[in-house]
Every structure is written in structure tokens, then in C-alpha cells.
C-alpha positions as CSV (number, residue, x, y, z in Angstrom):
1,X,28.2,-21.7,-62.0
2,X,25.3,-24.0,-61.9
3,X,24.9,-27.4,-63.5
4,X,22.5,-29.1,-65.5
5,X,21.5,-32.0,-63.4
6,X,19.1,-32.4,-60.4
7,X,21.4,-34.0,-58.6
8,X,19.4,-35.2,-55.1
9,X,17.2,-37.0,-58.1
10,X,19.9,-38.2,-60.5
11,X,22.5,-39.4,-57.7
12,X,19.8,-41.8,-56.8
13,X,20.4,-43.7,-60.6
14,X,23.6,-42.3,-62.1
15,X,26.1,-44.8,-61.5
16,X,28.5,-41.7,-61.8
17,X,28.2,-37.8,-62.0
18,X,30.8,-34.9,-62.5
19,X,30.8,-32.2,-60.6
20,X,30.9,-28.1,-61.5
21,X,32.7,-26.7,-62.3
22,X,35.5,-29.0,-63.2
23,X,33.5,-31.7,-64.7
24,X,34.8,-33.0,-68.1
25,X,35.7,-29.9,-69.5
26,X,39.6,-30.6,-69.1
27,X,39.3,-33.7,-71.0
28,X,37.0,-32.1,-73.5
29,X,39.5,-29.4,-74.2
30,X,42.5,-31.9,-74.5
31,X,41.0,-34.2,-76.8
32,X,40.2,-30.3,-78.9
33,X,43.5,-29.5,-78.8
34,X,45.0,-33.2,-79.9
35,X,42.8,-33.3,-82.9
36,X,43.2,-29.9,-83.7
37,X,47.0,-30.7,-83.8
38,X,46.7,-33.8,-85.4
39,X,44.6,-31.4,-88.0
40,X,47.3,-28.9,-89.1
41,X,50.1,-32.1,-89.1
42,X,47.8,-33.3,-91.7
43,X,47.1,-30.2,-94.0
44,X,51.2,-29.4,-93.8
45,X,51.5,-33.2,-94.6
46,X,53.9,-33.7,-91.5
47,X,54.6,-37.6,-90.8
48,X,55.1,-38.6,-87.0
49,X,56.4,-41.9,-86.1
């Protein structure tokens, strides 16, 4: 897997980078999967406290 970023270039500016792969992607797919659930609660009209 290769990423998008020059990095010897970028690393120079970015205060951060992530790398790959890793990266974001977990946090991308957790914040998917909480809205997807928080989604269906709503369309079955399920109250959570």
C-alpha cells in the first residue's frame, strides 16, 4: 500500500502525518459504524438514555 503524500516534502510543514497503512481508517470506520447505528435507532424510533 502506498500513500498519498510526499512525505520527505510534507514532513518538512505538516505539523502531523498518519502513516499507511493504519492511518485514520480505524476512526473513519468507527465514527461509520456509530452513525449508522445511531441511523437504524432512529428509523425503528428506539429512545436511548
Amino acid at each position: 500500500i502506498v500513500g498519498d503524500v510526499a512525505f520527505d516534502e510534507v514532513s518538512k510543514v505538516a505539523k502531523a502525518l498518519t502513516p499507511v497503512p493504519g492511518g485514520v481508517g480505524p476512526m473513519t470506520i468507527a465514527c461509520l459504524l456509530k452513525n449508522t447505528i445511531e441511523c437504524f435507532k432512529k428509523a425503528q424510533q428506539i429512545k436511548t438514555t
